[in-house]
C-alpha positions as CSV (number, residue, x, y, z in Angstrom):
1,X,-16.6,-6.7,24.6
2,X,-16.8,-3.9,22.3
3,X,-14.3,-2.3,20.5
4,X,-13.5,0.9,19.6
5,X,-11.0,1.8,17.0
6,X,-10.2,5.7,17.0
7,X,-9.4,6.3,13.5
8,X,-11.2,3.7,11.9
9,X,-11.5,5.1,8.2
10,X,-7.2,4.4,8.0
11,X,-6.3,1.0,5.5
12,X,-5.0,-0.9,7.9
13,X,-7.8,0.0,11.2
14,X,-10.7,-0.6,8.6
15,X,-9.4,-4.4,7.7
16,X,-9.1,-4.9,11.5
17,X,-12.5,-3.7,12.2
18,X,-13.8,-6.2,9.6
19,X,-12.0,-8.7,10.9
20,X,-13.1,-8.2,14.8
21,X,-16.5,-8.1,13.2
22,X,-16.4,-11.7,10.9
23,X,-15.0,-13.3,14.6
24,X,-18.2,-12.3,16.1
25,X,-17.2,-9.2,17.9
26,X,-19.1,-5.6,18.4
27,X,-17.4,-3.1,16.9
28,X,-17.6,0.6,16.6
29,X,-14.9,3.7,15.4
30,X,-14.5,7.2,15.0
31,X,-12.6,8.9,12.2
32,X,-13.1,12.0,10.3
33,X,-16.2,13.2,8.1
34,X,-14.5,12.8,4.5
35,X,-15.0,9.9,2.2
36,X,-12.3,7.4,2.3
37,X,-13.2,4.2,-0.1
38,X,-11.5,2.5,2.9
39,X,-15.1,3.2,4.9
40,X,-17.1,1.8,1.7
41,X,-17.3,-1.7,3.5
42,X,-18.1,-0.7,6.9
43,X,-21.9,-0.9,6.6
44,X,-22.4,-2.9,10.1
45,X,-20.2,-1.4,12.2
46,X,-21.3,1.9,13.9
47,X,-19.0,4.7,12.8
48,X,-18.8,7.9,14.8
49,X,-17.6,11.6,13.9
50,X,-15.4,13.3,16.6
51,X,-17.8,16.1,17.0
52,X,-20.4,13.5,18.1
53,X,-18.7,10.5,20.3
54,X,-19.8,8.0,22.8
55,X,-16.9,7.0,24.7
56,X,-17.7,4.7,27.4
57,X,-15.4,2.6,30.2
58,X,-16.3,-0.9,29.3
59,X,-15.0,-0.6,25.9
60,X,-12.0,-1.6,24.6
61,X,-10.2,1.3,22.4
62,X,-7.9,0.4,19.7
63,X,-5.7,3.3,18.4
64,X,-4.8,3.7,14.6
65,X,-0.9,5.3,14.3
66,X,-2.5,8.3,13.0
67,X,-4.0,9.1,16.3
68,X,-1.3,8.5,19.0
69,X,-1.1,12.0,19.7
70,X,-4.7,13.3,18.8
71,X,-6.8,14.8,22.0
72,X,-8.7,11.8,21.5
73,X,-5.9,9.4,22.8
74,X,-5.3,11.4,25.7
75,X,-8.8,12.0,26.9
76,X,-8.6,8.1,26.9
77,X,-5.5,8.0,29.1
78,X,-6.4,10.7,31.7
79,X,-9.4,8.3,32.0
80,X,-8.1,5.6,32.4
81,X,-9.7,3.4,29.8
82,X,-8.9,0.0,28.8
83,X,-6.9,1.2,25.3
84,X,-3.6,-0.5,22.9
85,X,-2.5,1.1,20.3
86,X,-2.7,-0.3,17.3
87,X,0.8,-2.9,16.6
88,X,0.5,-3.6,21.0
89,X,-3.5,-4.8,20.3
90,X,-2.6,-7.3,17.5
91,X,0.5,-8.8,19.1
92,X,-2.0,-9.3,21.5
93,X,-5.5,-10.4,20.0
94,X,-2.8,-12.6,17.5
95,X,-0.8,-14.2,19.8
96,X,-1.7,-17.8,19.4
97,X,-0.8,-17.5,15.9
98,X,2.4,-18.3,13.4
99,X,3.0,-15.1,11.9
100,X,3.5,-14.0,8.7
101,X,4.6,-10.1,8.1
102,X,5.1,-8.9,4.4
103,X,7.9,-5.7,4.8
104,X,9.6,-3.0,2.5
105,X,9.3,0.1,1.1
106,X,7.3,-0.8,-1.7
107,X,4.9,-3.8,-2.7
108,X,3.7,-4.7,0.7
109,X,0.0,-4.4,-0.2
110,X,0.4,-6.2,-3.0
111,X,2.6,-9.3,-1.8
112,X,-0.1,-9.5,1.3
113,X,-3.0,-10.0,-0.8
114,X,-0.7,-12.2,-2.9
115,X,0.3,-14.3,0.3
116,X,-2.9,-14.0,1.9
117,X,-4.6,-15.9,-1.5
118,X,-1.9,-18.6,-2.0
119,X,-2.7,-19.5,2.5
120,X,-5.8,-20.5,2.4
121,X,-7.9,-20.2,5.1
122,X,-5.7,-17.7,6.9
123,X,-6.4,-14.8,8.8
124,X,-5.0,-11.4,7.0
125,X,-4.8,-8.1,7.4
126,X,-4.4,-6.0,3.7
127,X,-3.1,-2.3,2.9
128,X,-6.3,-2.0,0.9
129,X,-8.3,-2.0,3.3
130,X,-9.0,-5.4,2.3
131,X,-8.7,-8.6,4.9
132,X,-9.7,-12.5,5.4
133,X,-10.8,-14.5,7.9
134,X,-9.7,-18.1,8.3
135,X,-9.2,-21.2,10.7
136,X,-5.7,-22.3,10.1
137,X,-2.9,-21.0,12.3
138,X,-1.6,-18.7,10.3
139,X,-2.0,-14.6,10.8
140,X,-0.6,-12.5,7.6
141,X,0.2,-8.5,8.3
142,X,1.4,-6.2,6.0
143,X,3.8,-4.7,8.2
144,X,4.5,-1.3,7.9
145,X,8.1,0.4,8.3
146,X,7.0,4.1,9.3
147,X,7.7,5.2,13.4
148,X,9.0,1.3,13.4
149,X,5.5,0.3,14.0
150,X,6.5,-3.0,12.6
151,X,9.7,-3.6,15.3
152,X,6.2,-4.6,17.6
153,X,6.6,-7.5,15.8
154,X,8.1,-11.1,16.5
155,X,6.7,-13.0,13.2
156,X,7.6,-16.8,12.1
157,X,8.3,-15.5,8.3
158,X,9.0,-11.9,7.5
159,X,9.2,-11.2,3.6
160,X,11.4,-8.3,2.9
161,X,10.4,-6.5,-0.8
162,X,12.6,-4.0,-0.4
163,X,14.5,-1.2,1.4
164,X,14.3,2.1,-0.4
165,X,14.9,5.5,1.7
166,X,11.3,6.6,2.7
167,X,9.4,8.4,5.5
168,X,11.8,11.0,5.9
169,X,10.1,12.9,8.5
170,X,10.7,9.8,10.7
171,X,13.5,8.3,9.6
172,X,16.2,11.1,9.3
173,X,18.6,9.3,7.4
174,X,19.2,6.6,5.1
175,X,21.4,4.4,7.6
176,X,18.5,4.5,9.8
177,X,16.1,3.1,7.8
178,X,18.5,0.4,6.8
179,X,19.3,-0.4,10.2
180,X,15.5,-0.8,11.4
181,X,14.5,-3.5,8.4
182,X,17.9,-5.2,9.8
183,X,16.7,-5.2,14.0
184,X,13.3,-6.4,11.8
185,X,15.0,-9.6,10.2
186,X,16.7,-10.1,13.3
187,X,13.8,-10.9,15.6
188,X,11.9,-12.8,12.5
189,X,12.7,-17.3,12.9
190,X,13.0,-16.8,9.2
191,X,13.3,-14.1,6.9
192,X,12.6,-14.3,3.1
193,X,14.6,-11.3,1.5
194,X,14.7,-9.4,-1.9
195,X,18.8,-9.9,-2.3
196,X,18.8,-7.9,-5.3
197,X,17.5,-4.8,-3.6
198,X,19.0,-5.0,0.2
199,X,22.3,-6.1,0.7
200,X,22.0,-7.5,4.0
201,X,22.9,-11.5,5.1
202,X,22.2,-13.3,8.3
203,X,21.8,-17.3,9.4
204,X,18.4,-17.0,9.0
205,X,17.8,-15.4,5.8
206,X,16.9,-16.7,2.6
207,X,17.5,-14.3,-0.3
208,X,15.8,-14.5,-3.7
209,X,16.3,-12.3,-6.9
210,X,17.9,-12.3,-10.7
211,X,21.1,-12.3,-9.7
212,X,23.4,-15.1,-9.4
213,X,24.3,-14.8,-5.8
214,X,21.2,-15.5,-4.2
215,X,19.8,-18.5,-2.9
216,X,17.1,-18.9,-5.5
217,X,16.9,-17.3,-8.5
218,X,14.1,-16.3,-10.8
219,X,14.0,-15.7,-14.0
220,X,11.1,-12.8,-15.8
221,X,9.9,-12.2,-19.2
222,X,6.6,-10.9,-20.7
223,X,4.3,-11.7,-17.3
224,X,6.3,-15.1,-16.8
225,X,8.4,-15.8,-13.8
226,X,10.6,-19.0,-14.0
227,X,12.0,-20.1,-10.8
228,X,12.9,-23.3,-9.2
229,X,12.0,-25.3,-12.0
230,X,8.8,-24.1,-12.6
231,X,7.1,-21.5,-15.1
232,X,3.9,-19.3,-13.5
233,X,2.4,-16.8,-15.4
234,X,1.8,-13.4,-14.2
235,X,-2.0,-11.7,-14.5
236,X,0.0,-8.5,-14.0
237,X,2.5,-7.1,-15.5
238,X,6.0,-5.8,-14.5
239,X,9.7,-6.8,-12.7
240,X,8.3,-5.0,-9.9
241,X,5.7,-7.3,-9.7
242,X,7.5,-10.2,-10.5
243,X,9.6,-9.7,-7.2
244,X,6.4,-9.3,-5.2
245,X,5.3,-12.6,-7.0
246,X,8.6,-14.7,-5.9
247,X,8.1,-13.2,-2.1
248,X,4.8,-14.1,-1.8
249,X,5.6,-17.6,-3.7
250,X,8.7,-18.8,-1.5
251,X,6.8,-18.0,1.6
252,X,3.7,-19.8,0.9
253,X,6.1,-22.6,-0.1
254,X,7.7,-22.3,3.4
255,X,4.0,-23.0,4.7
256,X,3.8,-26.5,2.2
257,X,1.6,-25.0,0.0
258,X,2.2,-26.8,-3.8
259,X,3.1,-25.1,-6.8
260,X,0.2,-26.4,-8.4
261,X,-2.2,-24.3,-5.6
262,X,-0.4,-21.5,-6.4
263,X,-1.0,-21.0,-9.8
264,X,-4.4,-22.4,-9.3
265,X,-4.7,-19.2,-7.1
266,X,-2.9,-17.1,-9.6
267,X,-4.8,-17.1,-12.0
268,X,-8.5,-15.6,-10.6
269,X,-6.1,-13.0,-8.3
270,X,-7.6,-9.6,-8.3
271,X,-4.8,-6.9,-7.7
272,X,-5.4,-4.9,-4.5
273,X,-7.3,-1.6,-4.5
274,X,-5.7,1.3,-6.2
275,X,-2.7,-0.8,-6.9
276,X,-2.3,-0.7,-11.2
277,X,-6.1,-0.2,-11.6
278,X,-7.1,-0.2,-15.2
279,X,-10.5,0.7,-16.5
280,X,-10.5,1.6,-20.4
281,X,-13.0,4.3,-22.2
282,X,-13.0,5.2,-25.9
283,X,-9.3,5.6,-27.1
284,X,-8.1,6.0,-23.3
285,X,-6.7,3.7,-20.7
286,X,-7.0,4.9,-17.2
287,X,-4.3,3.8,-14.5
288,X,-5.2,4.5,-10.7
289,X,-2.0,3.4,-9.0
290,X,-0.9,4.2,-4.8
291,X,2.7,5.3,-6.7
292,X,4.0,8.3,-4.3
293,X,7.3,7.2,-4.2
294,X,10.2,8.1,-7.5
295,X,10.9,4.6,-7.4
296,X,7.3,3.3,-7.5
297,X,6.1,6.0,-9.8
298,X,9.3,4.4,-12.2
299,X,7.9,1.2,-11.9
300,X,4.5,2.0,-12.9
301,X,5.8,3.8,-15.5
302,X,7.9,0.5,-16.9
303,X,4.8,-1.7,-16.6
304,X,2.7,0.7,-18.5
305,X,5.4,1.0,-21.4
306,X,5.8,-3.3,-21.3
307,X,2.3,-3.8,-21.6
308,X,1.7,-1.1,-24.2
309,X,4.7,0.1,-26.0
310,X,3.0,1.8,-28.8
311,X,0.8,4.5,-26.8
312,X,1.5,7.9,-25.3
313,X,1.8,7.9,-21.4
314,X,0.6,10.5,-19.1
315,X,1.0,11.6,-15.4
316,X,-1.5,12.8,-12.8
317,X,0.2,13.1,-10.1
318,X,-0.8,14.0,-6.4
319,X,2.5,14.5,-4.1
320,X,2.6,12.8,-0.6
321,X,3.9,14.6,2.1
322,X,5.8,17.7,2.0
323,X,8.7,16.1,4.0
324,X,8.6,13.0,0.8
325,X,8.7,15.7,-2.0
326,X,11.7,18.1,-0.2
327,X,13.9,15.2,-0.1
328,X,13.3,13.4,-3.3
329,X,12.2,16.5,-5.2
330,X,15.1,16.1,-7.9
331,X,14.4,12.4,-8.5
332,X,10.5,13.0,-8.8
333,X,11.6,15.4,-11.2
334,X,13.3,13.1,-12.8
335,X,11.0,10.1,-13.2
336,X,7.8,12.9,-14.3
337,X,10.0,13.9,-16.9
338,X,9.9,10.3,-18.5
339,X,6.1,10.8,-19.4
340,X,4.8,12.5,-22.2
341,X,3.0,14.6,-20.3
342,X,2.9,15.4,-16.9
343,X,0.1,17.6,-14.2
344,X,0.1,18.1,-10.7
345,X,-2.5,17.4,-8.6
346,X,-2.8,19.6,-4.9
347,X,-0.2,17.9,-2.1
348,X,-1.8,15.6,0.2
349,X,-1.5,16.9,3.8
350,X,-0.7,14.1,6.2
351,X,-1.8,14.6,10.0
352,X,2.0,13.3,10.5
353,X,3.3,16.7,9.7
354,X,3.1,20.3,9.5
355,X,2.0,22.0,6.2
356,X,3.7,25.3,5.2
357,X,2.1,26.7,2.0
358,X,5.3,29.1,1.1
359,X,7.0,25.8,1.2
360,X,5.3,24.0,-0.8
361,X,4.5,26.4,-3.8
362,X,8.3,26.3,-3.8
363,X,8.6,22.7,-4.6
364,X,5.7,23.0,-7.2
365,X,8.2,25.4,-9.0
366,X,11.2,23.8,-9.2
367,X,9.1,20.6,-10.4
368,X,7.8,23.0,-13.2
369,X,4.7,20.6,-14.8
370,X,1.3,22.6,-15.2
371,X,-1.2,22.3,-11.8
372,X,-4.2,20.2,-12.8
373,X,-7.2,22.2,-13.6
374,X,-10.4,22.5,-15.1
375,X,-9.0,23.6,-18.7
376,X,-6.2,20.3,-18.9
377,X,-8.9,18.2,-17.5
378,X,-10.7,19.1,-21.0
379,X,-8.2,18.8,-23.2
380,X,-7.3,15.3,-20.9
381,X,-10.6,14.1,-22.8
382,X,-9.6,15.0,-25.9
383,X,-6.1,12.5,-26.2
384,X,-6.6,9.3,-28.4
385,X,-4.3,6.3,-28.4
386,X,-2.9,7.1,-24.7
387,X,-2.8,5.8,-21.4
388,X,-3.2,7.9,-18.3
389,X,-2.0,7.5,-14.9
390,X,-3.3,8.8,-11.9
391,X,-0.7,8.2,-9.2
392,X,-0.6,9.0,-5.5
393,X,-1.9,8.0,-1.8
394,X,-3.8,10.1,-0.8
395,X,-6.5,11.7,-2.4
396,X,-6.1,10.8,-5.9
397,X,-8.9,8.5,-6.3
398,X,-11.2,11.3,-5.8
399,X,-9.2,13.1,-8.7
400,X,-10.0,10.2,-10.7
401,X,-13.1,9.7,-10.2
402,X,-13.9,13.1,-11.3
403,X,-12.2,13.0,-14.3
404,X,-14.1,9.4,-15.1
405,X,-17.1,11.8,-14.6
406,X,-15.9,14.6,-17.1
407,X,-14.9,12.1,-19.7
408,X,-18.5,10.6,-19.7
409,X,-19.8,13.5,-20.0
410,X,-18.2,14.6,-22.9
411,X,-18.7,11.1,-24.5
412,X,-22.3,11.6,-23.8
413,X,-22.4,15.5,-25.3
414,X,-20.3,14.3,-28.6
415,X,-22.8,11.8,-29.3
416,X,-25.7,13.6,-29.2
């Protein structure tokens, strides 16, 4: 069997080619011509432009939830190929195993690759791309909210991080988002829940948080978590990541894995891709972080002031979604404003919606912080003592790689 994933260059597509591959399988894709880093690690499987495919009736065509609609997808169906879409093929391919799906508005990536290195030996499928292979009986999906992909989903353990209004051109109001994470706990065995972030009880939820009425507590201070008796240290640094600590951490305990495994594991964790990436050059400290949310762009911003309190923090931001930035326009406003300085980068254009310029110059307006361009990007170079934080999810590793670029260069032309 060969498969064929249409859209192959998306996060979560690209794991699942990687993983079809480890188990033995052929596997080939088609995506667009940019660079994604998601493609970086797809050296043996056979990728394919759309101007230039090979579709053929005995293979077996995976679609990403990018594509559902695309001309693709319905030159598949008028031919009647063998095809699932994305959530239907692993519900599937996974059946025979106890699932573990990692849920919420923000931290998923993160708690995954947290989960998937405390369960050995487990099968995974990463946000960043990033995925393992294992033997035990345990599959472990970040599970994602948007067009309730992740209602496909029956899993033994669901791990809810949070539930904080998002995906507005899907979900048209806050009650129903709320009410899909609920349906979500609802066909979960057992559901591991953030209490101090969704107010929601059932029989067969366990909540976890700071605050005193939930069923186990936790305790955080300077990249230490106390909970149940026991003191882990952090290698990042945060609340936010505390709470996707104790998710990841009561789940794997739920699978009998000991304490002492964890923190054997926690200490050589590497955080996921783009997710608080630090390099540091000369007097700067660079931040690459998948922030596109006010909330998670807040959160960044806390970590960076915890972990260094004495330098100036700055903002590069690239805006998700037109539909993300109309609605929450006032509260991105709000959290940019908290940096010391603040530039936009261009909006990133999903494929989920329509992009109206007129719009968007409009929002860029009312947020009122100077459009990144050659000029800032020079005087970006010239900032001592200061941290700076590219945040975003779509194209903003690009932005950052440039400006990693001008910055050597300028180190290289100042000490000649």
């Amino acid at each position: 069997m060969l498969f064929y994933l249409v859209g192959i260059k998306g996060a979560a597509l690209s794991a699942l080619a990687k993983i079809l591959n480890n188990l033995g399988h052929l596997v080939a894709g088609v995506d667009v011509e940019d660079d994604f880093y998601t493609a970086n690690d797809l050296k043996k499987i056979k990728l394919e432009a759309f101007s230039n495919m090979n579709l053929k009736p005995s293979y077996y065509y995976v679609i990403g939830n990018a594509y559902v609609n695309h001309s693709v997808t319905n030159y598949l169906i008028n031919m009647n190929y063998k095809y699932d879409y994305y959530p239907i093929f692993l519900t599937k391919f996974f059946k025979n195993k106890k699932w573990l799906c990692v849920a919420g508005t923000h931290g998923k990536t993160t708690s995954t690759k947290l989960l998937a290195t405390f369960v050995s030996n487990s099968t995974a499928l990463i946000g960043d791309s990033t995925m393992t292979t294992g033997n035990n009986d345990y599959f472990i999906l970040e599970a994602c909210e948007y067009r309730n992909t992740f209602l496909n989903y029956h899993p033994t353990i669901s791990l809810i991080l949070n539930v904080d209004y998002d995906h507005v051109d899907f979900f048209k109001t806050k009650d129903e988002y709320n009410a899909a994470f609920k349906k979500f706990v609802n066909q979960s065995k057992l559901s591991v829940i953030n209490g101090d972030e969704f107010n929601y009880r059932a029989p067969n939820i366990i909540t976890y948080g700071c605050l005193s009425n939930n069923d186990v507590i936790f305790e955080y201070k300077n990249k230490t978590v106390k909970i149940l008796n026991k003191t882990f240290s952090l290698p990042m640094t945060g609340l936010k990541y505390a709470y996707d600590f104790v998710g990841a951490y009561l789940v794997a305990k739920l699978c009998n894995i000991s304490d002492q495994e964890i923190q054997n594991k926690l200490t050589s964790f590497q955080m996921p891709k783009r997710r608080y990436q630090k390099q540091e050059i000369k007097e700067q400290i660079l931040i690459l972080d998948y922030a596109h949310h006010p909330n998670e762009i807040k959160a960044t911003f806390e970590a960076a002031c915890e972990e260094y309190p004495n330098k100036k923090i700055i903002c590069v931001f690239e805006p998700h979604t037109i539909s993300r930035l109309q609605v929450f326009k006032d509260d991105f406003k709000k959290v940019l404003s908290e940096f010391n300085k603040v530039y936009l980068d261009n909006l990133f254009s999903s494929v989920r919606e329509s992009h109206d310029v007129l719009v968007e110059k409009k929002l860029y307006d009312y947020l009122d912080f100077p459009i990144l361009n050659y000029h800032n990007r020079l005087q970006l170079t010239k900032e001592k003592n200061c941290i700076i934080c590219f945040l975003g999810a779509g194209n903003i590793d690009k932005t950052y790689e440039s400006y990693l670029g001008l910055l050597n260069q300028m180190e290289q032309i100042t000490s000649q």
